[in-house]
N, C-alpha and C positions, 0 to 999 in steps of 0.2 A: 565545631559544636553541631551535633545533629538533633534534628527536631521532630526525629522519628516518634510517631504517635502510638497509641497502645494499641490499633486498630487488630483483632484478630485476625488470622488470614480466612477468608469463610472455605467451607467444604465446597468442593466439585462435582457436579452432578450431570445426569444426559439427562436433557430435559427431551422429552418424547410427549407429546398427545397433550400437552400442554399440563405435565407435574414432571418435575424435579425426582428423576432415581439418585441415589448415593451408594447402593449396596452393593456395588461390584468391585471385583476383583482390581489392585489397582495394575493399571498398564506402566507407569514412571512416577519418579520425584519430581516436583517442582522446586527448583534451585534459586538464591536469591543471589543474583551477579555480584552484589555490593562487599558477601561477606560469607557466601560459598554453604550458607544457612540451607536445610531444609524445611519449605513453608507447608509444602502438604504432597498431597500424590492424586494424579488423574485416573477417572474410573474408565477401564477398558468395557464399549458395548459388546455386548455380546454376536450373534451373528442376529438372531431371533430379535436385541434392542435394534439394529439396523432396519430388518424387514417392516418392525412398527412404524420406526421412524419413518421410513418410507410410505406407507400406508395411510398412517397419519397426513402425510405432506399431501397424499392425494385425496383424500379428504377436504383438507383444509384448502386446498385451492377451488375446489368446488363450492363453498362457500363465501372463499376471497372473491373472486373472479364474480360472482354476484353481485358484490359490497357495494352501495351508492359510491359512487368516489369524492361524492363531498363526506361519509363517511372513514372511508380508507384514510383520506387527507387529516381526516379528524383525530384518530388514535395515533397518526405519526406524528403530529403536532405535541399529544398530551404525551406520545415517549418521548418528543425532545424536551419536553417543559422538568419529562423528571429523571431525565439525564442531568440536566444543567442542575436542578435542585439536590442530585445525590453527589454534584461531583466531586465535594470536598470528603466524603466519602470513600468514593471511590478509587481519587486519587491517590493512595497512602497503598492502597492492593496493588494497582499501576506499578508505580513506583517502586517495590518489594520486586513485584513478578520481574520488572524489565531493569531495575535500574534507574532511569530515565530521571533527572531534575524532577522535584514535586512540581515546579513552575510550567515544565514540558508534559510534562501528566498532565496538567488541569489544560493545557493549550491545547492535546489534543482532545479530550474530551469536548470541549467545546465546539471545535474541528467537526466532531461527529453526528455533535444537533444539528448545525450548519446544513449538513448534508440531508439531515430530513425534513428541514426547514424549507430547504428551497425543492424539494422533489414533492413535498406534499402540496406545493402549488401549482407546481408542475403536471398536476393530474390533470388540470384545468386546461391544459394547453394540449392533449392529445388528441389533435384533431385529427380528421377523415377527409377525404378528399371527393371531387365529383368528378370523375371524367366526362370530357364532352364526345357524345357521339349520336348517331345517326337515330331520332324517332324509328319508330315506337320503342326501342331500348334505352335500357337508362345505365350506369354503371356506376358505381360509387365503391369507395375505398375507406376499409376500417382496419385500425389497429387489434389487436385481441391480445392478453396475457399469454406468452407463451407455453407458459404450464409450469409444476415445480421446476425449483431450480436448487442445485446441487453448488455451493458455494464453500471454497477453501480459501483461507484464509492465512497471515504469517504472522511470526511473534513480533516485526520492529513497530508495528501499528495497531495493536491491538485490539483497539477500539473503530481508528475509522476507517481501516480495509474492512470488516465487519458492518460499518454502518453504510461504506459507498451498497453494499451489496446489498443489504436488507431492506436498505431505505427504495433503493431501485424496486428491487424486488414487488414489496410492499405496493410503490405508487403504481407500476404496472398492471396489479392484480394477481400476482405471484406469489405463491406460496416459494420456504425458503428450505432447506437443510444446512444449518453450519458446522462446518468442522472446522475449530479455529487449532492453533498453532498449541499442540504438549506445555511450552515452554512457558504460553502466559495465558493458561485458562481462565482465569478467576476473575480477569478483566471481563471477556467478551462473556459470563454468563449475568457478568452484573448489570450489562450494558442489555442481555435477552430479558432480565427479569423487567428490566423498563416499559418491554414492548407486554409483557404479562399483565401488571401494574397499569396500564394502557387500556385497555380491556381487549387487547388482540385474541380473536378466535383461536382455539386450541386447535392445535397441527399446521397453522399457516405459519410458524417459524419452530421449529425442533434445533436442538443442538446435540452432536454426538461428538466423543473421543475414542480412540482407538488405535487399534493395529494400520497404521498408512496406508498399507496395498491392502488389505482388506476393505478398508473404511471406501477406498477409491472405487477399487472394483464393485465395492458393494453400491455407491452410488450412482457410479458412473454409468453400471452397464444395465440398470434396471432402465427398463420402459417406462415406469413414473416421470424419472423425471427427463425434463427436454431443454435446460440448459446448463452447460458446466461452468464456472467460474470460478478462477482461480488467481490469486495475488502473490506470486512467489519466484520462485528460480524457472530459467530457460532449460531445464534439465526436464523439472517435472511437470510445468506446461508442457513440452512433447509428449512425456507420459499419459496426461489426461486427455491430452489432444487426441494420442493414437487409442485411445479406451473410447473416445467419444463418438468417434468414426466407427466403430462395431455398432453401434443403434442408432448413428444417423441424426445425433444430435448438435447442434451447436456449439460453438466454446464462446469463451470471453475471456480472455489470458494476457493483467498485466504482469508484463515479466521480468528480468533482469536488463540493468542498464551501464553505463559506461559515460556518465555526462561530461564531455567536454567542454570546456572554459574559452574561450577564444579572445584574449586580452590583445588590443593593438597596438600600435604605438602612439605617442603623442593624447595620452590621455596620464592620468595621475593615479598611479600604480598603488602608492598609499596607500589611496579612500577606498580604491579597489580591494586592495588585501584587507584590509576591517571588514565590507561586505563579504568578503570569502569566508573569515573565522567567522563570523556570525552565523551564517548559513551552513558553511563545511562542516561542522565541529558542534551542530546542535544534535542530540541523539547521539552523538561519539561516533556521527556520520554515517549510521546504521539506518540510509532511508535511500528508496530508488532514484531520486530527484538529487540529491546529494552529490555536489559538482565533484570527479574523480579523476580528474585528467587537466591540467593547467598548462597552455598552448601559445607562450606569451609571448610578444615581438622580442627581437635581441634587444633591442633598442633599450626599453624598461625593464627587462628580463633579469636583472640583478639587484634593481631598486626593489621589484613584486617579488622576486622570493627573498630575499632580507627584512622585508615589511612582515611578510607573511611568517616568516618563519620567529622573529621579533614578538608579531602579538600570539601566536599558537604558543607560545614558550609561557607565557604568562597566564595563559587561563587554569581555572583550578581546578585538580578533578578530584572527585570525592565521592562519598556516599550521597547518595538524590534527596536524601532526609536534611542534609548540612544547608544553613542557608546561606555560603559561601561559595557552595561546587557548580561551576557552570558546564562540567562536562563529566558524567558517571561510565560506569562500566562498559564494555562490549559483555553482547549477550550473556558468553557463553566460555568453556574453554577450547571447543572448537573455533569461534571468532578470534580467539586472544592466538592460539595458534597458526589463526588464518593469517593474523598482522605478520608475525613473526618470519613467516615463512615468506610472503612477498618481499619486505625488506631485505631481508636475507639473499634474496633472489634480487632483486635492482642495486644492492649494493654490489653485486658479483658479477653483474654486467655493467659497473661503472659508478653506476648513482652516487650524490653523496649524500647522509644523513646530517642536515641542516638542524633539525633540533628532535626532540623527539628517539623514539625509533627504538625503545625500551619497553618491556613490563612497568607498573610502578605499583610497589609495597608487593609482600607476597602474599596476601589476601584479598580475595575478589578477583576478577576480571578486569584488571583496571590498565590499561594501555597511554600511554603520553599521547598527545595530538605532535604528530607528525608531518615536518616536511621534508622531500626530497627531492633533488637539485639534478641537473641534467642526467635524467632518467633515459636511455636509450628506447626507442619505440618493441626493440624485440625484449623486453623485461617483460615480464608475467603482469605486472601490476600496471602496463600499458594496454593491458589485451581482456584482463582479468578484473572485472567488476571488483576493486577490494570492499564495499562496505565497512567502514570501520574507519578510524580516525587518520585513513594515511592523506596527504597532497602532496603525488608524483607531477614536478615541471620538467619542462622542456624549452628548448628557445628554438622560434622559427624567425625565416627570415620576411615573411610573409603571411597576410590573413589567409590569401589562396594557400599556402601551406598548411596551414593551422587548420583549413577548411577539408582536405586532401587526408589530414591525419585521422582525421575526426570522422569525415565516413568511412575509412577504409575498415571499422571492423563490420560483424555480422549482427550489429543489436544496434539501435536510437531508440530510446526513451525520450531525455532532454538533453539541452544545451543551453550555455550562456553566451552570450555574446557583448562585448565593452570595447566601442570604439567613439570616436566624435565624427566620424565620416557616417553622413546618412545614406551615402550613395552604395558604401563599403556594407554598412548594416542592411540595409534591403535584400543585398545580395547574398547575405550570408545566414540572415532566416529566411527566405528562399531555396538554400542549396543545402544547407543542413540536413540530412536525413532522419530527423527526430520527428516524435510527438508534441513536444513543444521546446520554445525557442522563449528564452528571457532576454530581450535586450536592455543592459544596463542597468540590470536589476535580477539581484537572486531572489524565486520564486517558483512557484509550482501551481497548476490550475487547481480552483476550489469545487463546489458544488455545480457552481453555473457554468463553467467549460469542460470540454472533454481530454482526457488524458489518457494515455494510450500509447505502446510504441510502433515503429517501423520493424520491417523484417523481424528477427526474434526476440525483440522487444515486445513482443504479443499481437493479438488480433482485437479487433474493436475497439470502443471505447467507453469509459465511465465517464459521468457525471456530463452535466450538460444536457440539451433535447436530443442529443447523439447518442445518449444512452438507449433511449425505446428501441434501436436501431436493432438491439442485442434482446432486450426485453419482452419484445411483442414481435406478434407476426401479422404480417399485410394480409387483408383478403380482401377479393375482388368478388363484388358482388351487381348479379346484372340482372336487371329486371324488365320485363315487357308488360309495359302499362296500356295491356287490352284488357277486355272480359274473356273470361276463356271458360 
């Protein structure tokens, strides 16, 4: 039974100079995963909405960058007060655009006030430094707004790769430009009307849609703005990386991941596999944190995938409106494609398909939650980020192996780690090559830590006091306290 609401879909708009255009030409459909429905269509900026938008952004940081920061702090507060108050609202758009459980709609939205919750107290903490050195000079050290910031964003987060960005942005003194994901606009404008509603200065946040390599080049290579940031694939982080590098600018690029699970022996494989479906199989596993690689001793290696493969059989997947479905659509029919083809590819170098490992119904985007059982390390799906509801195991005969497999590719985001040896655990979130390390526990850093990957996992990091790192820039300021 679905509990779909009569909620309209609302129109798409590039907000520029702080009002809402709607009259352009459309650039795509917007597709609903559940049931292959068209909700509406996105407005392509023109080249002439860019240049504003941009102008605007440089404007509005000349004002931002002003702002008392117990101000700044003040508007990010009242947009998270009416986030959280529109989000039953809001939720029901969420959930059309991506699919996504109504329950996982409203958790991440909340997810996203979080983030401005604790960054607008954060303003409070940007302190300066004094070097010490030799009278009559004096030397002291301040932070400063780095300048607009050029912010892309993807469709599995709709809301708080959007808010890690803006909210930064914001506490810094930064003006923003977003360009969120074709696939699930109607989220992130509802989520910019917030910061409007707010009484946020016109130009310090614009939003535009477009042509991709236009939209990029067009933000990228302007002198406005001076930071890039980008939440998406390791393909087109390089892309805005190499665009970034012609003016001299900054990046910020979290990017694609590969999280390895590291299960040892002599621990109880069961309770393990319930904490895998819970976490694996939330989003239909469509998130960068999203454990992708299960690396488990011989020893329990056949109790943890029969558990796993046991409770994944049983979750239900449906339309995100049902309030039975605990696991909705992949994106797209490129994602449903995507699954298909790696199975495809792991069962043909051996794998076996444990449960799972279908389409399900021929309407929507709907994929089984999948396991796969001695996956050889040269499979695709061993090398290749799937995103999507698959869990590729393996049996090692060792954590140093399982440690061995796990850095041998080109990307660390995260990892898991599940042993009762503490001696074993220290070692092996030590030697990990990720951005974070869970031991014993699936999870992912919130607002107060920083997350980020290794090698082309990306550069820098979000959320946390690690963020101003990316944010603001040092200046070294020295004074000679004579009359002159």
């Amino acid at each position: 039974m679905s509990d779909k609401p009569n909620h309209p879909y609302p129109p798409i708009g590039l907000l520029i100079d702080g009002e809402w255009i709607y009259d352009r030409p459309a650039l795509c459909d917007v597709e609903n995963p559940s049931d292959e429905s068209i909700l509406g269509q996105v407005p392509k900026a023109t080249a002439e909405d860019l240049q504003n938008a941009l102008e605007s952004s440089a404007r509005g940081f000349e004002v931002w960058r002003r702002t008392p920061p117990t101000e700044r702090a003040a508007i990010m507060r009242r947009a998270a007060g009416l986030v959280r108050e529109r989000a039953a609202d809001i939720a029901p758009i969420f959930t059309m655009e991506l699919g996504k459980t109504l329950s996982e709609s409203l958790a991440e939205i909340e997810r996203s006030a979080t983030f401005l919750d604790w960054d607008a107290e954060e303003i409070r903490r940007l302190y300066g430094r004094i070097v010490p050195t030799d009278p009559p000079i004096q030397q002291f050290v301040v932070r400063e707004p780095i300048g607009p910031v050029a912010a892309f964003t993807p469709w599995n987060v709709p809301m708080s790769a959007p808010s890690r960005k803006i909210s930064a942005s914001l506490a810094a003194g930064c003006s923003v430009i977003l360009k969120p994901a074709e696939e699930t606009p109607a989220t992130a404008c509802l989520f910019a009307q917030c910061f409007l509603d707010a009484g946020l200065p016109k130009g310090v946040l614009n939003v535009v849609f477009g042509d991709p390599d236009e939209v990029s080049r067009t933000l990228v290579l302007s002198p406005i703005t001076r930071l890039v940031t980008l939440t998406g694939s390791i393909n087109v982080g390089k892309h805005l990386t190499r665009l970034a590098a012609e003016t001299m600018k900054p990046v910020l690029m979290e990017l694609g991941g590969h999280a390895p699970v590291l299960v040892d022996e002599n621990v109880d494989p069961d309770s393990i596999a319930q904490l895998a479906v819970n976490w694996k199989y939330r989003m239909a596993g469509q998130f960068c944190s999203a454990p992708s690689r299960f690396l488990v001793h011989r020893s329990v290696y056949s109790d943890f995938v029969e558990s796993l493969a046991s409770k994944a059989s049983k979750l239900v997947v449906g339309d995100g409106f049902a309030k039975d479905t605990q696991m909705g659509p992949v994106a797209n029919r490129r994602r449903l494609d995507a699954m298909s083809g790696l199975v495809e590819d792991a069962v043909a170098h051996g794998a076996r398909v444990v449960t799972g490992g279908q389409r399900v119904g021929n309407r929507g985007w709907f994929y089984a939650p999948t396991v796969l059982a001695d996956v050889p390390l040269d499979a695709r799906i061993m090398k290749e980020e799937p995103f999507g509801p698959l869990s590729p195991c393996a049996p090692v005969d060792s954590m140093d192996e399982a440690l061995s497999i796990s850095n041998s590719l080109d990307m660390g985001l995260a990892a898991f780690v599940f042993t009762n040896s503490m001696e074993r655990a220290d070692h092996l979130c030590r030697e990990l090559q990720v951005g974070s390390v869970a031991l014993n526990v699936f999870t992912s850093p919130g607002a107060d830590a920083p997350f980020g990957g290794y090698r082309e996992s990306g550069i820098g990091r979000e959320g946390g006091p690690e963020m101003w790192n990316s944010y603001t820039v040092a200046k070294t300021i020295a004074e000679r306290r004579v009359r002159v």
